[in-house]
C-alpha positions in Angstrom: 81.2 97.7 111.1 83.4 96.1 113.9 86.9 94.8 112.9 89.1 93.1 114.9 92.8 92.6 113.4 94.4 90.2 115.0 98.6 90.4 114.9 100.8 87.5 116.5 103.9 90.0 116.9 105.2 91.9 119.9 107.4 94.0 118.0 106.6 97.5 116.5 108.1 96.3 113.4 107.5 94.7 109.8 103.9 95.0 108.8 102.4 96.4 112.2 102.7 100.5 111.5 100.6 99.3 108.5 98.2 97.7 110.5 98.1 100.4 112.8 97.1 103.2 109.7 94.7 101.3 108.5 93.3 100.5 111.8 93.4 104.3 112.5 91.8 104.8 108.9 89.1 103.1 109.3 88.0 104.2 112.7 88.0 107.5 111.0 85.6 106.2 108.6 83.1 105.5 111.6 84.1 102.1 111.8 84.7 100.1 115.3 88.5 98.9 115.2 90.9 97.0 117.5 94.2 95.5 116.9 94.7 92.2 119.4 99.0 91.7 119.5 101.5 89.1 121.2 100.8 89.6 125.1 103.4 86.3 126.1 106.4 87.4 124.5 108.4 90.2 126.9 111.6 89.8 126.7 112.2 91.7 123.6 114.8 94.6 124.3 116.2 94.5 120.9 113.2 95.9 119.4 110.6 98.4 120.4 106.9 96.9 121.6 104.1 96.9 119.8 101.6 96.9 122.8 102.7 101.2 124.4 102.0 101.7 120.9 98.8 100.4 119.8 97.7 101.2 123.4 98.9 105.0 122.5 96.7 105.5 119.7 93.4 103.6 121.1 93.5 100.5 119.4 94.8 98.2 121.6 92.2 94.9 121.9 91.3 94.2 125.5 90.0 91.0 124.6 91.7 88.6 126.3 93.8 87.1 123.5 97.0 85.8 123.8 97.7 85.6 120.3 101.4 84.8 120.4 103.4 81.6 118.6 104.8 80.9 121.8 101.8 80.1 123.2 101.2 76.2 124.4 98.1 74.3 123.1 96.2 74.9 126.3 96.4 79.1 126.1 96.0 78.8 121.6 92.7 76.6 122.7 91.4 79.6 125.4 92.5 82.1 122.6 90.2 80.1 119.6 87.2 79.8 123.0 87.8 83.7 123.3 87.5 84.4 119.9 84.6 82.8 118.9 82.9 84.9 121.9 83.9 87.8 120.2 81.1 89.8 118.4 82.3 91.5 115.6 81.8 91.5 111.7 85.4 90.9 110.7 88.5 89.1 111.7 91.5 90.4 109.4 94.6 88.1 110.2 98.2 89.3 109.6 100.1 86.0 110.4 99.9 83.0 109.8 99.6 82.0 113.7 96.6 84.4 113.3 94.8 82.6 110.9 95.0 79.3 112.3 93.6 80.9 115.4 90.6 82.7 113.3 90.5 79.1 111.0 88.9 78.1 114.1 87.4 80.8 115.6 86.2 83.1 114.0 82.3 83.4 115.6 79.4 82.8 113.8 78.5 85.0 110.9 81.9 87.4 111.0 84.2 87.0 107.5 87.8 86.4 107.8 90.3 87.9 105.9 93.8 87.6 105.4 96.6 89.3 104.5 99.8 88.2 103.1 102.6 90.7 103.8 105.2 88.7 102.3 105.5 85.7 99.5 106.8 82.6 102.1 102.9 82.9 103.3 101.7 82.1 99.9 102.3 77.9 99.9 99.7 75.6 99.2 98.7 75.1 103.4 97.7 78.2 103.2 94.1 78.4 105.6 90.9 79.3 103.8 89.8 82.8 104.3 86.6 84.6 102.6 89.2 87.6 101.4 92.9 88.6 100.8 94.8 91.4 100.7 98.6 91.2 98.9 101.3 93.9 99.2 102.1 93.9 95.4 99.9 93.7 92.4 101.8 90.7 90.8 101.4 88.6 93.9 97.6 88.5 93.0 97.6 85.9 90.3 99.5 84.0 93.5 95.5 83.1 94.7 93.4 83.2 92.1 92.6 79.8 92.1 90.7 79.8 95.5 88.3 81.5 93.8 88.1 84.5 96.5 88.4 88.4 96.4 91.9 89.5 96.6 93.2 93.1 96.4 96.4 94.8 97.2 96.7 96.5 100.8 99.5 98.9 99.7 101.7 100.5 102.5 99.7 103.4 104.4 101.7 106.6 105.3 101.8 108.5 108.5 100.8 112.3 107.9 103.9 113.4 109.6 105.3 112.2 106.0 105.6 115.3 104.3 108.0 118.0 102.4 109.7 119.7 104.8 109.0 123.3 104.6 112.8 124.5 104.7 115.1 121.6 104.1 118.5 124.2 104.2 116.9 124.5 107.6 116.3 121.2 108.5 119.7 120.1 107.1 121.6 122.8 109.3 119.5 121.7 112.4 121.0 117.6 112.1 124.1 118.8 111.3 124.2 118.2 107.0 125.9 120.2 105.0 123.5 121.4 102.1 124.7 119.6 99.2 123.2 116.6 97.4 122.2 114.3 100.0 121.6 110.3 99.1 120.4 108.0 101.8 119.9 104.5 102.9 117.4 104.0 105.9 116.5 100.6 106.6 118.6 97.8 109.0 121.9 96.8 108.3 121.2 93.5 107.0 122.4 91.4 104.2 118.9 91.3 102.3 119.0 95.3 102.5 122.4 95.5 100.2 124.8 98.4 102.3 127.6 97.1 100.8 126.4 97.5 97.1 125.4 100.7 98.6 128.5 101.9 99.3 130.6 100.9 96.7 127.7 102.4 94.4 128.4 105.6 96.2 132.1 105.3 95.5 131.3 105.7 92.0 128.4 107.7 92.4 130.9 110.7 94.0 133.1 110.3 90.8 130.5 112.8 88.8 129.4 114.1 92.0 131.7 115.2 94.0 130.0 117.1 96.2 126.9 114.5 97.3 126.8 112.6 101.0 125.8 109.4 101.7 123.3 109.2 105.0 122.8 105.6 106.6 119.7 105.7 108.7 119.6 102.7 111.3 121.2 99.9 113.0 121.6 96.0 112.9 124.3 93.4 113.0 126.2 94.7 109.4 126.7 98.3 111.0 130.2 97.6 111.9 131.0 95.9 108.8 129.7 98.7 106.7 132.0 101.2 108.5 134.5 99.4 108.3 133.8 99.3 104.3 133.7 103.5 104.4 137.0 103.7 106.0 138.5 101.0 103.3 136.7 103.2 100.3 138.2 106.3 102.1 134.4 107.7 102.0 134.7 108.4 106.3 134.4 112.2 105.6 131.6 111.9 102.7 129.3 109.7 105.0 127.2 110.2 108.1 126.0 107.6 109.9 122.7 108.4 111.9 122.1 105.5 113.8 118.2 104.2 114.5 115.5 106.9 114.2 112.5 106.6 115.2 108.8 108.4 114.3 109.2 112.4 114.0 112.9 111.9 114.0 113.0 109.3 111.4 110.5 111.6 109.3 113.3 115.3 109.8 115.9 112.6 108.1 114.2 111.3 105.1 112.9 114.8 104.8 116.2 116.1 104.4 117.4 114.0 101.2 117.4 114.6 98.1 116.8 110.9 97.1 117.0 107.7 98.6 118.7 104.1 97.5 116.4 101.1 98.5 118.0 98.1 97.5 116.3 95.1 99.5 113.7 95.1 101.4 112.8 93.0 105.0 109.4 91.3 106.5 107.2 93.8 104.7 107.0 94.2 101.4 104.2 96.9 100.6 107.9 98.8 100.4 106.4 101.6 103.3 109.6 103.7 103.2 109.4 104.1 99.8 105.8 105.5 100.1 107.3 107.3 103.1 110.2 108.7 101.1 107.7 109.8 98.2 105.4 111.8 100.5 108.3 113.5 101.8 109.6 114.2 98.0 112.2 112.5 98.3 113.3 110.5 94.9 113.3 106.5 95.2 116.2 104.6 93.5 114.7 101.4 94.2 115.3 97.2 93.1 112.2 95.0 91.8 111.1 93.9 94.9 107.4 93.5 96.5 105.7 96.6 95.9 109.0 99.0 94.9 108.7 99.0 91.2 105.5 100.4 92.0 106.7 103.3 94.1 110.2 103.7 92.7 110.8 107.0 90.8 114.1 104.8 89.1 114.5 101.4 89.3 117.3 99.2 89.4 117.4 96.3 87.0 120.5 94.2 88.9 122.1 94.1 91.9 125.3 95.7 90.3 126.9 99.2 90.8 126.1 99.7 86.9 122.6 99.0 88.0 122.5 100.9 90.3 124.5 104.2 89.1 122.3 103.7 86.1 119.2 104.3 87.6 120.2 107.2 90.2 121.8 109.1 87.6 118.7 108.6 84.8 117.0 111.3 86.6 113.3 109.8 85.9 110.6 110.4 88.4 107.3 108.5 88.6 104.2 110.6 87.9 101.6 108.5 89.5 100.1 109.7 93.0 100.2 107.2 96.4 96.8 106.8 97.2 95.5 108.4 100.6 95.2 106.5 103.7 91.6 107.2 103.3 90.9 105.9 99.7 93.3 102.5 101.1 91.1 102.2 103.9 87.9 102.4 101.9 89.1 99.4 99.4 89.5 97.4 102.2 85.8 97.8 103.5 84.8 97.5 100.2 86.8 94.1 100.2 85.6 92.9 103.6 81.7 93.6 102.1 82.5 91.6 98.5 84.0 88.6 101.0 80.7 88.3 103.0 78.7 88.2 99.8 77.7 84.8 99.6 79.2 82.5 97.0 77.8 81.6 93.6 
């Protein structure tokens, strides 16, 4: 079969690790797979490019797409021409700029699917597709009236997501003492909670003295949330890692003992949850997207009761992520139910 996914972003960021494992997944399934991204969009410092990566791992489309929401009518109209020269079986659209492309040219005979990867997408201008993929199961109901195949596309996990083989190790080597270690690992943003965080952790420390908090990343709420440490007096109970990144961002969530998600961003198949699990790693995690699905504990309010509640219950979730693989076969088995024809 020969996909082409098609993803109007230049930034390695939000859904398009996702889109790169099941890319990946399904090439190793003996399928022919390409991911076309944002070539107009450069100037992007703040945030690491997709293109080194896709073009890292051998899925990078050469095929001549712009494919960016910057892009003036004149290039989008070249980009729909391009398209529709394309000879492939399947056109899976990320964005919503990508399925207005592919609403027009997709060529003749290839089924177009989309996935939404968060619930803004899902409004009644949504563009017809053949298939659709949702990042949480109670987001399906969401298009059942159009009468079309939808599944869940749950978030896919990099191998190097594992147990670590000696955390006391691992812990010594980035400089953690090896006590109870809780951490947060996403941007410092307001939809990601830090400060709930935080003065959960206050209390937290009150029956457990002896745990550390570990922020993982960066973002424009950094300096506040220091700020916040020093005012809770936690400075000397907290370590703040700054942005990681691939193996290095894997040796950190390796080396906790659980994790607190409390919001999540652009994607919300809830990956560093799934991350965090295959590491074992236990999730103290809100209802949001796909995290009541992943979370070992979850948090019923956006309160420090809530919160404490659920990291100190101790529950752990028995059900097993599925496999990169067994994801990646659903989807074929999606994109061949979607090019059935209709009854």
């Amino acid at each position: 079969m020969r996909i082409l996914h098609l993803l109007a972003s230049p930034f390695w960021s939000g859904p398009a690790e996702n889109v790169a494992l099941l890319a990946q997944a399904q090439r190793a399934l003996g399928h022919e797979v390409t991911v076309a991204v944002d070539r107009k969009r450069r100037d992007i410092a703040a945030e690491e490019p997709a293109v080194p990566r896709f073009q890292q791992l051998g899925l990078l489309d050469e095929g001549g797409l712009t494919l960016s929401v910057k892009s003036p009518p004149w290039e989008i109209w070249s980009d729909l021409r391009a398209l529709r020269r394309r000879t492939v079986d399947v056109v899976h659209t990320h964005f919503t700029h990508d399925h207005l492309v592919a609403r027009w040219g997709t060529p003749k005979g290839a089924v177009r699917i989309r996935s939404i990867h968060a619930p803004r997408s899902l409004r009644s201008s949504l563009p017809e597709a053949s298939a659709y993929t949702v990042p949480a199961s109670h987001l399906v109901q969401k298009l059942e009236g159009r009468h079309r195949p939808v599944q869940v596309l749950p978030a896919l996990v990099d191998p190097m997501f594992a147990p670590p083989s000696d955390r006391k190790t691992l812990r010594q080597t980035l400089g953690l003492e090896d006590t109870h270690l809780v951490g947060m690992i996403s941007t410092f943003q307001q939809s990601r909670r830090h400060a709930l965080g935080v003065e959960a952790f206050a209390t937290f420390r009150q029956q457990r003295p002896e745990a550390r908090l570990v922020l993982v990343g960066d973002g424009a709420l950094l300096e506040a949330t220091r700020t916040q440490v020093a005012e809770r007096g936690l400075t000397e109970h907290v370590t703040f890692a700054g942005y990681q990144q691939g193996a290095d961002f894997a040796k950190w969530l390796q080396a906790l003992d659980e994790v607190w998600i409390l919001g999540l961003g652009n994607d919300w198949s809830a990956r560093a949850a799934a991350q965090a699990r295959a590491c074992g790693v236990r999730v103290v995690a809100v209802n949001e997207g796909a995290l009541p699905e992943l979370a070992d504990a979850s948090v019923e309010a956006s309160t420090v009761e809530a919160v404490i509640t659920a990291a100190r219950s101790g529950s752990t979730a028995k059900t097993r992520h599925p496999t990169n693989e067994h994801i990646a076969r659903d989807i074929l088995s999606l994109y061949a139910q979607a090019a059935e024809p209709r009854r």
